[in-house]
C-alpha positions as CSV (number, residue, x, y, z in Angstrom):
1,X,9.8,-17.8,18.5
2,X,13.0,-16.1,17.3
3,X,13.2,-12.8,15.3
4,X,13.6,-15.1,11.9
5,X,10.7,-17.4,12.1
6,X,8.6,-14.8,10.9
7,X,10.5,-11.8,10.0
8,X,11.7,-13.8,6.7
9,X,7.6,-13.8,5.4
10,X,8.0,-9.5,5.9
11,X,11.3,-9.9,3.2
12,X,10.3,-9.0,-0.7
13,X,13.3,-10.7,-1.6
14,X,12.2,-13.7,0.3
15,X,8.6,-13.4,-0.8
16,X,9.7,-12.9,-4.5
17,X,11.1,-16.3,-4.5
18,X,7.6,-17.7,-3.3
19,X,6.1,-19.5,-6.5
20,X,1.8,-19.5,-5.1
21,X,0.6,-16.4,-5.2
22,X,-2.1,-17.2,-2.9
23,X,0.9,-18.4,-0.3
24,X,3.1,-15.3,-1.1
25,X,0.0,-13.3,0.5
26,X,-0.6,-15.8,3.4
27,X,3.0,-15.7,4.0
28,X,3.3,-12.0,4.1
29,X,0.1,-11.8,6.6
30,X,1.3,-14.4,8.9
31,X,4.6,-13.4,9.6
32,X,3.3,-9.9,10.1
33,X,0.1,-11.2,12.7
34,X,3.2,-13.4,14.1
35,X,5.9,-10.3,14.1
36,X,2.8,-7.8,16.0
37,X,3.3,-10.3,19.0
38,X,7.0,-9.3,19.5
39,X,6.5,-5.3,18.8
40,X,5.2,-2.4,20.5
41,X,2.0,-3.0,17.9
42,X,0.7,-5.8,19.9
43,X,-2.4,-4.6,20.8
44,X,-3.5,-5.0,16.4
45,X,-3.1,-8.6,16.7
46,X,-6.8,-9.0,18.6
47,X,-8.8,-10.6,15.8
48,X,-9.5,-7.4,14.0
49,X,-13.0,-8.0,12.5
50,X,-14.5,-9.2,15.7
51,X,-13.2,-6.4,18.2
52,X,-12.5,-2.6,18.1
53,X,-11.1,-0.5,20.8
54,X,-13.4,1.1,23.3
55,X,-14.6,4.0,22.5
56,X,-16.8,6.5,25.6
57,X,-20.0,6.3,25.4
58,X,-20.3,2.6,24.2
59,X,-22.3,0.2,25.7
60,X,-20.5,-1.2,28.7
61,X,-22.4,-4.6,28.1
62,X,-20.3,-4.6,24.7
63,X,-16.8,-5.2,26.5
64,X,-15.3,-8.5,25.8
65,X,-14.0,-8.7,29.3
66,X,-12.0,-12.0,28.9
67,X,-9.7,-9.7,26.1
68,X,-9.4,-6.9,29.1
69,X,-8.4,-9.8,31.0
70,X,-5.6,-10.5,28.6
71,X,-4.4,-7.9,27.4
72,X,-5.2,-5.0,29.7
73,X,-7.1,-3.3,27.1
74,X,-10.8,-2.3,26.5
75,X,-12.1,-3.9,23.5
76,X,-15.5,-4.1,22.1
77,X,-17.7,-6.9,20.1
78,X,-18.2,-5.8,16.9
79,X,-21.2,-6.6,15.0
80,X,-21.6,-7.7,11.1
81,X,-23.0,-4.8,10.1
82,X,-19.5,-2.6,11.7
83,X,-17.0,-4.8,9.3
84,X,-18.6,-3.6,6.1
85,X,-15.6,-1.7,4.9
86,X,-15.2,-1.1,1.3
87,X,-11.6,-1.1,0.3
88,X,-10.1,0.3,-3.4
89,X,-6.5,-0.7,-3.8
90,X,-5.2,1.6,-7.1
91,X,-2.0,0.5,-8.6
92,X,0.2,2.4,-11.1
93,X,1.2,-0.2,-13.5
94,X,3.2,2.1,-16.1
95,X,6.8,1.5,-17.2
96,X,8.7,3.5,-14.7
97,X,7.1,0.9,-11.6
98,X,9.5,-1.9,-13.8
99,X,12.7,-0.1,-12.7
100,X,15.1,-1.8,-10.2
101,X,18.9,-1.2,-9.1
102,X,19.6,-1.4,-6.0
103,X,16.1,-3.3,-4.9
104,X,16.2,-6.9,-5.3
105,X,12.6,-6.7,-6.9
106,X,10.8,-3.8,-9.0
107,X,8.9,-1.1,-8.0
108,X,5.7,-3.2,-9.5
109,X,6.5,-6.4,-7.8
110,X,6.9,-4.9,-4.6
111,X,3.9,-2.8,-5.3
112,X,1.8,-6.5,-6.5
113,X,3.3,-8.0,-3.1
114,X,1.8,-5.3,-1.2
115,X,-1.3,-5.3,-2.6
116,X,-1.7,-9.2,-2.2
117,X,-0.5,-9.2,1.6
118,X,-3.3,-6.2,2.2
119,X,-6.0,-8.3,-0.2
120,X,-5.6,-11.2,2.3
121,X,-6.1,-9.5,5.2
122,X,-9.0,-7.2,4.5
123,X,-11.0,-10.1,3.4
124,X,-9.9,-12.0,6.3
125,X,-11.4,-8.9,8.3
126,X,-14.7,-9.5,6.2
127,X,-14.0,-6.3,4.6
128,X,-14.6,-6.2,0.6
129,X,-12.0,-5.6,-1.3
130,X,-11.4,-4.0,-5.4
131,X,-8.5,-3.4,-7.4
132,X,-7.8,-1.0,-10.2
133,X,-4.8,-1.2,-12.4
134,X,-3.7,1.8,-14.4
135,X,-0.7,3.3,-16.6
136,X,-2.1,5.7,-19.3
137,X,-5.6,3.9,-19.2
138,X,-7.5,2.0,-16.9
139,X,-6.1,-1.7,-17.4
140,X,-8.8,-3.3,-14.7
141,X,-11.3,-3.1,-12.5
142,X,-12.7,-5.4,-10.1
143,X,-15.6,-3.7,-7.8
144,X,-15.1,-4.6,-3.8
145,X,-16.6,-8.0,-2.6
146,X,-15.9,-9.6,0.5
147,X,-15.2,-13.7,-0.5
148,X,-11.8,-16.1,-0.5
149,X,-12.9,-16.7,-4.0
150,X,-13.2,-13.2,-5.0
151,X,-9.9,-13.4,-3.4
152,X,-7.7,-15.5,-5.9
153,X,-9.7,-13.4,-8.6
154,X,-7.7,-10.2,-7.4
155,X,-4.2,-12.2,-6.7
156,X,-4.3,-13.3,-10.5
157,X,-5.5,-9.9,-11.5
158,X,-2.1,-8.5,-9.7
159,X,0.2,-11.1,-10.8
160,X,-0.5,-11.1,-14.3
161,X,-0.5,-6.9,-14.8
162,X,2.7,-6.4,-16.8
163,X,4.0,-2.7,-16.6
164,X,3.4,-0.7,-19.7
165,X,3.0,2.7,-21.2
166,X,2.8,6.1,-19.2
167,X,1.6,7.1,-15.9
168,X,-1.4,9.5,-15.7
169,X,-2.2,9.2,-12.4
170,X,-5.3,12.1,-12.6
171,X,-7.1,11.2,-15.5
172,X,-7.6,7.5,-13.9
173,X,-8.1,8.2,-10.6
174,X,-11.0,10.0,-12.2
175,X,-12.5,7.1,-13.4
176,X,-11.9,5.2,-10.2
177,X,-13.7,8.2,-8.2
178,X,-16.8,7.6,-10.2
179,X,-17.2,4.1,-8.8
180,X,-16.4,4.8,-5.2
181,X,-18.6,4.9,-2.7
182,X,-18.9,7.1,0.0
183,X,-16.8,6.0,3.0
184,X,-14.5,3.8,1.2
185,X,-11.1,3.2,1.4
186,X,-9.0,4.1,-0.4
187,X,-4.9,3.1,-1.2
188,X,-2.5,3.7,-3.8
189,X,0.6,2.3,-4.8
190,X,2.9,4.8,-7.4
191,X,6.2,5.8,-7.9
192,X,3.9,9.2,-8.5
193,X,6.8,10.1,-11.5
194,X,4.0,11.7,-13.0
195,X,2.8,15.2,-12.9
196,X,2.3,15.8,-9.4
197,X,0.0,19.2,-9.0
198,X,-2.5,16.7,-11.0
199,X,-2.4,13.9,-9.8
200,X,-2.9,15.6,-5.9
201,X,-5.9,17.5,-7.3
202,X,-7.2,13.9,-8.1
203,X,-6.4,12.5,-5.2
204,X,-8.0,15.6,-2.9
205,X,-11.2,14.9,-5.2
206,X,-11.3,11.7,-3.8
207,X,-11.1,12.8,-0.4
208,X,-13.8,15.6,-0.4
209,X,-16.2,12.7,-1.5
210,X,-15.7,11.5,2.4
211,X,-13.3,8.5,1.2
212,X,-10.3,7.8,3.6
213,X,-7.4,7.7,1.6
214,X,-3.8,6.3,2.1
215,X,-0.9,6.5,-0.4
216,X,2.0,4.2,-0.7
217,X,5.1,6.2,-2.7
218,X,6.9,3.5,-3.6
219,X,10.5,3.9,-5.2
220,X,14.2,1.9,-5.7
221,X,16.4,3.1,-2.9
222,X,19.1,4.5,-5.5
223,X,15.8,6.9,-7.2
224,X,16.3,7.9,-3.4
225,X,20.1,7.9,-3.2
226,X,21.5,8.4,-6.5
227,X,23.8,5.8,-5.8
228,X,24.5,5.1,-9.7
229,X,28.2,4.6,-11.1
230,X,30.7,6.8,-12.3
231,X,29.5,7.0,-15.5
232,X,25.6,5.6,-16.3
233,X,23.7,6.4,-19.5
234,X,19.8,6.7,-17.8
235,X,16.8,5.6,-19.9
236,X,13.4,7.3,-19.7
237,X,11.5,3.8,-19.3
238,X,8.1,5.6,-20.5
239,X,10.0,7.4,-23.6
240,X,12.8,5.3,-24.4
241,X,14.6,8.8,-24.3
242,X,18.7,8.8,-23.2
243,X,21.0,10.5,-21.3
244,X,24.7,10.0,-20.3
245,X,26.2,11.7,-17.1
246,X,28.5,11.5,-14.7
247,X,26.3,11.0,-11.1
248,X,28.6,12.2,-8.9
249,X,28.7,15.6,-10.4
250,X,25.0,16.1,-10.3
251,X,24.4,14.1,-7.2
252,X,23.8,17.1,-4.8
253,X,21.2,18.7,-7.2
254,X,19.4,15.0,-8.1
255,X,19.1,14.7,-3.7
256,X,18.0,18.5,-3.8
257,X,15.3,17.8,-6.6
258,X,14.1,14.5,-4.7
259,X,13.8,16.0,-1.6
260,X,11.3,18.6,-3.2
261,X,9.6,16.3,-5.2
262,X,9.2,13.8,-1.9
263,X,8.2,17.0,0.1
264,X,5.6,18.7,-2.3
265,X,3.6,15.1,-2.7
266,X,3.8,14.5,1.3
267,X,2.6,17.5,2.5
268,X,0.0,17.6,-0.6
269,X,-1.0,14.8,0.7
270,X,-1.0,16.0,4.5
271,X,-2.7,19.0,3.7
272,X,-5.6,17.1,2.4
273,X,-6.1,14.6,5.3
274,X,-4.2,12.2,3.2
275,X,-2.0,9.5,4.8
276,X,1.3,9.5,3.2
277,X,3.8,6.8,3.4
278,X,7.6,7.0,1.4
279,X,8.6,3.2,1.3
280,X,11.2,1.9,-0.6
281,X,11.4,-1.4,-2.4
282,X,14.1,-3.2,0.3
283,X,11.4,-2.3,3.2
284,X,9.8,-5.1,5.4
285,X,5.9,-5.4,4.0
286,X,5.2,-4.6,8.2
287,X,6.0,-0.9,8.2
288,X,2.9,-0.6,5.4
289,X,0.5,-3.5,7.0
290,X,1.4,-1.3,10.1
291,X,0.3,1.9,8.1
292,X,-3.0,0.3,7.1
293,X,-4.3,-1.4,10.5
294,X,-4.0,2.5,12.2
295,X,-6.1,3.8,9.4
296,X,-8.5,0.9,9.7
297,X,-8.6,1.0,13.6
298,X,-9.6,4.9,13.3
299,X,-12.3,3.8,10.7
300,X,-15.0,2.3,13.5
């Protein structure tokens, strides 16, 4: 199968254009499962909620030789009972996720996309699966459950949130902490243009309740290049506040200031047992399904 049979499914531009939600989400996950043949990842695309990687000290009679057989690999047969992950996916929904200009989609599209690709698989993988949509309050909650049905409840859920007001990343995260239970997972998807010393206290909250956490920074490759015209006027999307200026005369001090900012959250985030990813919104959906399957294989 060439590169492009299934690469296209991994595109957001590509995906955007995709009218089902419920098909943008299959799409994404089949041409990743379809991709994982073809890449150094290969060993993932076992049939993730029936088999986990050997581990010493497990029972020998629990090997599914006929996988060793294929793949050279020790695999075990997981039972029922393993597969009960509890998943939280937390998405920022305030006004600065709406901002594209370089990215064919926004911030909150490719975040929604995301979220719907890793909806379909964790429930696929008989894992149960919630969502949480926030901006300056909490917008919705839907507690994990592990059903197709439950499914299309959370794909409408994502696809109707429209971005609005201001992020307060803490405050909500909060909330959310309240209703997680121990062990969970948990993953986030911000732009984090919020204020960041809070909103990593949350998060290390979160994690000293025993959650596994992962964090998807998500932002437009030009908030990551500065790659703006001569002369732009720049819009505060939460405040509606202005500002003219020339970019290329405070181009080295923006990449200076991103660089910080980008480095304080990461190794906040590090420091904490926290898996960090930067993504922008041109990236393939497989670098993050990637992301998300190591965390879940280290899970077991």
């Amino acid at each position: 199968m060439g590169k492009s049979d299934f690469s296209k499914y991994l595109d957001p531009a590509v995906i955007s254009k995709v009218s089902s939600f419920e098909l943008r989400a299959r799409f994404i996950v089949e041409g990743f499962l379809l991709g994982l043949h073809k890449s150094p990842y290969h060993g993932f695309s076992i049939e993730f909620s029936q088999h986990r990687p050997y581990i010493q000290g497990d029972p020998l009679k629990d090997v599914d030789w006929k996988v060793l057989a294929k793949t050279d690999r020790f695999y075990v047969k997981q039972y029922e009972e393993e597969t009960n992950l509890k998943s939280y996916l937390l998405l920022d929904n305030s006004n600065s996720m709406s901002f594209k200009y370089q990215g064919i989609v926004t911030k909150s599209e490719y975040a929604i996309m995301l979220a719907s690709g890793l909806s379909y698989l964790m429930i696929n993988q008989k894992d149960a699966v919630g969502l949480g949509i926030y901006s300056d309050k909490v917008e919705k909650y839907l507690p994990p459950k592990a059903s197709n049905i439950y499914l299309k409840e959370i794909l409408t859920a994502l696809y109707l949130s429209k971005p609005s007001g201001k992020t307060t990343t803490s405050s909500n995260l909060g909330f959310f902490a309240e209703r997680i239970n121990k062990r969970g997972l948990v993953i986030i998807f911000s732009d984090f243009l919020d204020d960041i010393e809070s909103s990593l206290k949350a998060l290390k909250k979160i994690r000293n309740a025993k959650n596994e956490i992962i964090v998807f920074h998500i932002l437009d490759p030009a908030e990551m290049n500065f790659s703006f015209g001569r002369d732009s006027i720049f819009v505060d999307l939460e405040t509606g506040e202005e500002m003219a200026s020339q970019p290329y005369q405070v181009r080295r001090v923006y990449s200076q200031a991103v660089s910080e900012f980008v480095h304080t959250i990461k190794k906040g985030c590090l420091d904490s047992g926290i898996d960090y990813n930067l993504i922008d919104t041109s990236t393939p959906f497989d670098k993050a399904l990637i992301a998300y399957l190591q965390k879940r294989s280290r899970l077991h």
